[in-house]
N, C-alpha and C positions, 0 to 999 in steps of 0.2 A: 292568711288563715288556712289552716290544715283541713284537707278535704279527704271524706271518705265516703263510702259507696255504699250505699243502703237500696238492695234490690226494691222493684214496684211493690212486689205480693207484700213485702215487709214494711213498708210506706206509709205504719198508722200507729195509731194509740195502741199500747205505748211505743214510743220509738226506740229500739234495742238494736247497738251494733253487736254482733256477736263473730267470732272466729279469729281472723288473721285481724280482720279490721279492728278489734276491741282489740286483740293483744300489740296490732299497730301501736294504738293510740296510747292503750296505759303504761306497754312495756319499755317497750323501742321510742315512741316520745316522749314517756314520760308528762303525761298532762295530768293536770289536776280538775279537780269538783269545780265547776262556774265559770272552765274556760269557754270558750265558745271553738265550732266548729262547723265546718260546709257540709251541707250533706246533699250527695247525686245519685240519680235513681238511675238513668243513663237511658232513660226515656222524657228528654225533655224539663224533670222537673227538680230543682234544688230548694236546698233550705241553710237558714241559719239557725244553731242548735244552739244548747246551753248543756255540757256535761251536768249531769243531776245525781248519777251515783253511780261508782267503779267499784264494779263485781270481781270477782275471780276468773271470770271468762265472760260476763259480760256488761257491756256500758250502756247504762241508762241515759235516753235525752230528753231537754226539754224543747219543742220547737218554740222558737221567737220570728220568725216568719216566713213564708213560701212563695216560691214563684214559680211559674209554668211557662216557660218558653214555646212558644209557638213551631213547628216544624217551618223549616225551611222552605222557601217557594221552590228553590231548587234543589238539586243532589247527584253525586256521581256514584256509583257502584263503579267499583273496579274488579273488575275477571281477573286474575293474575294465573297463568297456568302454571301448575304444580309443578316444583324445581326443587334443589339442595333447599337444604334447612339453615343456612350460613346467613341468607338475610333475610327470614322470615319475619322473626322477630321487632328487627328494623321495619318494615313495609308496617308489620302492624302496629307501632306506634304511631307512625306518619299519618294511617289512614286516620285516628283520631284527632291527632294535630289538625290536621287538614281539613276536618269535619266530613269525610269521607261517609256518604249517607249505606254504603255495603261494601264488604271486603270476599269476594269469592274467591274460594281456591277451586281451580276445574283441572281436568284430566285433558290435556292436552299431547298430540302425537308423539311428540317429544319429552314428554314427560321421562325425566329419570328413573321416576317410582310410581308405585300409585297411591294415588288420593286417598286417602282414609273417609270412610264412610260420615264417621262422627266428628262433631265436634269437641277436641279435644278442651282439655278443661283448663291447661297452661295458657291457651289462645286468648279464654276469655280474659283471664285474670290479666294478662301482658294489654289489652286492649282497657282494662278498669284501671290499670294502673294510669295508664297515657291520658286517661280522661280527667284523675284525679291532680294527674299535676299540671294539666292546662286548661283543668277547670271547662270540659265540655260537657253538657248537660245532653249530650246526644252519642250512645255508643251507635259505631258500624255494627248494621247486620251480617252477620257470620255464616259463613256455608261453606260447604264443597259439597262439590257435585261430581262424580264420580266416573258420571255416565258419560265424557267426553262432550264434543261441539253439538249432539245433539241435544244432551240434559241443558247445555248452556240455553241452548234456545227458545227449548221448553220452557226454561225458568225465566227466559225473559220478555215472557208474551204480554207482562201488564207493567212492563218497561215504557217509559214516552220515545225516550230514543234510544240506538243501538248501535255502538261505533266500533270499529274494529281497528286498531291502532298499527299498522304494516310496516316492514321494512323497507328500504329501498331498493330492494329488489324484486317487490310488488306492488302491482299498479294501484295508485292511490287516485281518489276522487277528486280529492281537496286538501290542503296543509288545518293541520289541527288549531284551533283557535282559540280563545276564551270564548266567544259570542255562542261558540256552538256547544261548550259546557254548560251555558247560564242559563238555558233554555227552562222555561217552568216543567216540573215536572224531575222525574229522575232521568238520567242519560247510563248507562251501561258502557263502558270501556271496558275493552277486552284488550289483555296483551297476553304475548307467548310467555312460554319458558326460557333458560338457558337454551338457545339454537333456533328460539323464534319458529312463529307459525310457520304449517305447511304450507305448498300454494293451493290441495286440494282443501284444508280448513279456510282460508280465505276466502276460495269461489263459496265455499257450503256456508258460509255466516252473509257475504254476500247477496245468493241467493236467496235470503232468510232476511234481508229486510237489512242488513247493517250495511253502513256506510265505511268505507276503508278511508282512512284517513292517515297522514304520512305527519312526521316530525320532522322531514327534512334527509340529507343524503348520509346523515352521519348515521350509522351502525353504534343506534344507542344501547343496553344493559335494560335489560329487564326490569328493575330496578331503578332507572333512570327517566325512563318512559312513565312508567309506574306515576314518581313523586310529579312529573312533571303535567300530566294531566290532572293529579289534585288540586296540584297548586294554582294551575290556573284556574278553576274553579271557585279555589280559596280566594285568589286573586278577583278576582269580577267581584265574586260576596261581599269583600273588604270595602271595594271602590265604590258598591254603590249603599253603604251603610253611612258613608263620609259625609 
């Protein structure tokens, strides 16, 4: 079934997709009056529709029935620090695959450029699109913070856990695990950029309450790290849903 994205605030009588999503649906798939279709608000709650009448710009629904997904007992946020634009794109569909519960972009020492204030509006759409085709009923919360390892910290005061993911060239506490992703509660994962953390960002998230944790002696990608703390995340969710 063909799923589209109907924000919260638009979540009611009558139900109207209107924009890219109606001209999705009527142009580019071509559907007709009675088909049926998925619809996610990307807070949790989906429905089954019945096309009721194709507009010119926009599509009428009928709901046939709803359901609310409970928020997850757990969740990861991932810090990603702000790097090339070559695999943003890729990280931000993963985070949805993954069910990734936040995706931050932060300003880190290394950082190539800097972080944009806003959230850009490509972002979100690349993040509704990932959720549309694997059917997540939970979009990642989206930020950048600008302010560097301070604002991280700031922002991560009503965090449950806070782990900072190091190279091996900095002293780690413990090897990363699933057990300590699953934790009830959200966990915060922090990686660098292209060139990986400082050792002065290290001590300063350190001393701030996060936990360094190592992936082992290999000199992983940014991006490697990245999928690999969702997944195990993803991973424990899977095993204990079985």
């Amino acid at each position: 079934m063909h799923a589209f994205y109907l924000p919260p605030d638009a979540w009611r009588e009558p139900f109207i997709l209107e924009g890219m999503e109606a001209h999705h649906l009527s142009h580019v798939l071509r559907m007709a009056v009675g088909e049926r279709v998925l619809l996610l608000d990307g807070a949790g709650r989906e429905g089954e529709f019945r096309i009721a009448e194709i507009q010119r710009r926009q599509v009428l629904l009928e709901k046939l029935s709803e359901l609310t997904h409970p928020r997850p007992a757990s969740g990861v946020i991932l810090a990603a620090g702000w790097g090339k634009a070559a695999r943003r794109g890729w990280i931000l569909e993963k985070a949805v695959e993954l069910e990734a519960a936040g995706l931050w972009f932060w300003q880190a020492e290394r950082s190539q450029f800097p972080v944009p204030k806003d959230i850009r509006q490509q972002w979100q759409a690349q993040l509704i699109a990932g959720a549309k085709q694997c059917h997540n009923p939970w979009l990642p919360e989206l930020r950048t913070l600008s302010g560097g390892m301070e604002e991280l910290v700031q922002s991560a005061r009503d965090v449950s856990h806070r782990q900072v993911l190091v190279e091996s060239g900095h002293q780690a506490q413990a090897f990363l695990s699933e057990d300590r992703l699953a934790k009830p509660g959200l966990t915060l994962c922090v990686v660098g950029p292209e060139g990986g953390l400082s050792s002065r960002e290290v001590d300063f998230l350190q001393r701030a309450g996060f936990e360094a944790l190592t992936m082992g002696p290999r000199v992983l990608r940014w991006e490697s790290a990245a999928l690999m703390a969702l997944g195990l995340h993803w991973w424990s969710r899977q095993s204990s849903l079985i």
